[in-house]
C-alpha positions as CSV (number, residue, x, y, z in Angstrom):
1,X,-9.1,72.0,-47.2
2,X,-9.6,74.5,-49.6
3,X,-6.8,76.8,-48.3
4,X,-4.3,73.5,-48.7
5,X,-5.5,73.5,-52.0
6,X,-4.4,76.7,-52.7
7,X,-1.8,76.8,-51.5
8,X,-0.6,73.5,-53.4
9,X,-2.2,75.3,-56.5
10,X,0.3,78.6,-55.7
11,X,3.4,76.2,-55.0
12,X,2.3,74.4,-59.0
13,X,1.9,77.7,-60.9
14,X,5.4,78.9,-59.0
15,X,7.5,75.8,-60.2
16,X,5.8,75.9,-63.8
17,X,5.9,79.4,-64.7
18,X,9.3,80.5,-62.8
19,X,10.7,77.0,-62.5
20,X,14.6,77.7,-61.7
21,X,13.1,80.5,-58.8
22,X,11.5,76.9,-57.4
23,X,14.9,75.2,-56.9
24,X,17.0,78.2,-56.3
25,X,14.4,78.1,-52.9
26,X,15.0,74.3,-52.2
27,X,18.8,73.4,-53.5
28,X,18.3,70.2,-51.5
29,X,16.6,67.4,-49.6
30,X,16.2,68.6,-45.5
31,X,15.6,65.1,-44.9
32,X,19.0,64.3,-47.0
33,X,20.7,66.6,-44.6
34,X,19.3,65.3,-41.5
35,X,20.2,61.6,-42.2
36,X,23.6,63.3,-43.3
37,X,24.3,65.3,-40.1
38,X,23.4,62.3,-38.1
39,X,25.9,59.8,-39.5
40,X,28.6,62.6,-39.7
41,X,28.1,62.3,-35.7
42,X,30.2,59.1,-36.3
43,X,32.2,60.2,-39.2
44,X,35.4,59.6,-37.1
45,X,34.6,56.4,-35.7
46,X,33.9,55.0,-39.4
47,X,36.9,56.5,-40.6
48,X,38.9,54.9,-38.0
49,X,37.6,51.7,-38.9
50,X,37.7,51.9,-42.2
51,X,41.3,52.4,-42.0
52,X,42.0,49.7,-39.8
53,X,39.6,47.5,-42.1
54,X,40.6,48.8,-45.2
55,X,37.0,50.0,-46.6
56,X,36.1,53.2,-48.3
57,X,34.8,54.9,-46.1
58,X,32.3,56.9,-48.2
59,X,30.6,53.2,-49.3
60,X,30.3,52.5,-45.4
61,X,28.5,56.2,-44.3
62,X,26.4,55.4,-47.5
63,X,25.5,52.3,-46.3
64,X,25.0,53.6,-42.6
65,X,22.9,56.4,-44.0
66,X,20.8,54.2,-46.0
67,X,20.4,51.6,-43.0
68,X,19.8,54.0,-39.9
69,X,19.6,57.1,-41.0
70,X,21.8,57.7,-38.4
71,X,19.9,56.5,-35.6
72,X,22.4,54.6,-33.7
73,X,19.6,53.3,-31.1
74,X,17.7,52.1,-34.0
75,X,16.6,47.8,-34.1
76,X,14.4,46.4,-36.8
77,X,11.9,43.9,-36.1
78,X,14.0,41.6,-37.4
79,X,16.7,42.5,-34.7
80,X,19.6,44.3,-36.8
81,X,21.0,47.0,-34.5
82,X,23.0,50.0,-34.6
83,X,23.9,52.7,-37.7
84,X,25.2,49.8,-40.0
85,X,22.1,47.4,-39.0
86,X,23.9,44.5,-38.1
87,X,22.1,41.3,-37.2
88,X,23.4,40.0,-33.9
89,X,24.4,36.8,-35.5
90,X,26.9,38.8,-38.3
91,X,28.1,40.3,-35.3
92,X,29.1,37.4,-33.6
93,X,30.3,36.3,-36.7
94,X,32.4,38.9,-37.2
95,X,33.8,38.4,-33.0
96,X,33.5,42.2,-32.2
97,X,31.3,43.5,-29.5
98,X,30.8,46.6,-31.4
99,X,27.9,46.7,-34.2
100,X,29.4,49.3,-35.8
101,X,32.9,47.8,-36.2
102,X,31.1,44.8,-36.8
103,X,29.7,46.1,-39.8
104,X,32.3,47.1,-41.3
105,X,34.5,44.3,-40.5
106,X,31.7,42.5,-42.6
107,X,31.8,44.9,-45.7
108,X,35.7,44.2,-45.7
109,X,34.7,40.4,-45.7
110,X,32.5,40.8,-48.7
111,X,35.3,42.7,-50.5
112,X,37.6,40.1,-49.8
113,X,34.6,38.1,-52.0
114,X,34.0,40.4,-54.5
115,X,36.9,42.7,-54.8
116,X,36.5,45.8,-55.3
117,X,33.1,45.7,-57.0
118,X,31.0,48.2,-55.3
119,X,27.7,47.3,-56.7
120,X,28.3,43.5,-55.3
121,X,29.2,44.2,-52.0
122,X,26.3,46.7,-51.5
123,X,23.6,44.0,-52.6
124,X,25.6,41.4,-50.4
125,X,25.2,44.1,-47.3
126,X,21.6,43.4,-47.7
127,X,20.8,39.9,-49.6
128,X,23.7,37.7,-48.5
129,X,27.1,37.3,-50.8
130,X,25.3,34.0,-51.5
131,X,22.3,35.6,-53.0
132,X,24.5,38.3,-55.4
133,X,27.2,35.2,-56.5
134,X,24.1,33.1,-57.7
135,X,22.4,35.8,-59.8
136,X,19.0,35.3,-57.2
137,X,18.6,38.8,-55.9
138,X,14.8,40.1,-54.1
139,X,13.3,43.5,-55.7
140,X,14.1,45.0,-52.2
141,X,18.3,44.2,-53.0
142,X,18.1,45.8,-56.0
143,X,16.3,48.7,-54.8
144,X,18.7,48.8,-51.6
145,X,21.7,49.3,-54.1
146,X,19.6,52.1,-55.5
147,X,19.4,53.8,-52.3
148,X,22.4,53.4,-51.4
C-alpha cells in the first residue's frame, strides 16, 4: 500500500512541478483509442450506409463509439444489440435485418424530424424524438449528448 502511495505521490509532484513533461508522456486517452480502433473496424460499412442513407458519417461512428464502444457482440439488459445499440423493436421498425443499417436508417429518420440539428438527433438516438420535441429530456439524455 505504501509503495502505491508513492508512487501516486511521484506521479503528483511530476505533473505539478514539470506539468507539460506530464502530457507530453500521455497526449491521449488509451481507452479513447481502443473504442476508436474498434469502430474504425466498421468504418467502411458505416460509410457505406451513410451514403446510401444520407447521414454524416462522423455523427454515426460518434454515436457507435459512445453506444458499444465498438463491441459489435455487445446487448444491454435492456436488449439493444450491435455497435449502434439498436433495440430489436427500432429495428423492425426500421424493416432491415441488419442492426447496424438499422441504426442508421433511424438517425436518417430523426433528421428527416429535426433537420440537420445535431444536438436533437443525438438526444433523440437515446430519449425518443418525442422526449427532445416536448422539452422532457432524463439527466442520462443530456449526458448521452455530452458523450457523444
Amino acid at each position: 500500500m505504501k509503495r502505491l502511495l508513492g508512487i501516486g505521490v511521484l506521479c503528483l509532484s511530476t505533473f505539478f512541478v514539470y506539468p507539460a513533461m506530464a502530457f507530453e508522456r500521455m497526449p491521449f486517452s488509451y481507452s479513447f483509442l481502443g473504442f476508436y480502433k474498434k469502430v474504425s473496424l466498421y468504418a467502411e460499412k458505416i460509410g457505406r450506409l451513410c451514403k446510401k442513407y444520407g447521414v454524416d458519417p462522423d455523427l454515426a461512428i460518434a454515436i457507435a463509439m459512445f453506444e458499444s464502444g465498438g463491441n459489435k457482440g455487445l446487448r444491454s439488459i435492456a436488449g439493444a444489440q450491435g455497435i449502434m445499440q439498436v433495440m430489436p423493436s427500432t429495428k423492425k421498425e426500421m424493416e432491415v435485418d441488419d442492426d447496424d443499417e438499422a441504426g442508421i436508417k433511424y438517425i436518417a429518420y430523426l433528421k428527416t424530424v429535426f433537420g440537420d440539428v445535431p444536438s436533437h438527433i443525438i438526444m433523440a438516438y437515446n430519449g425518443g424524438p418525442g422526449a427532445v420535441r416536448h422539452n422532457r429530456l432524463r439527466l442520462e439524455t443530456v449526458q448521452y449528448l455530452g458523450g457523444v
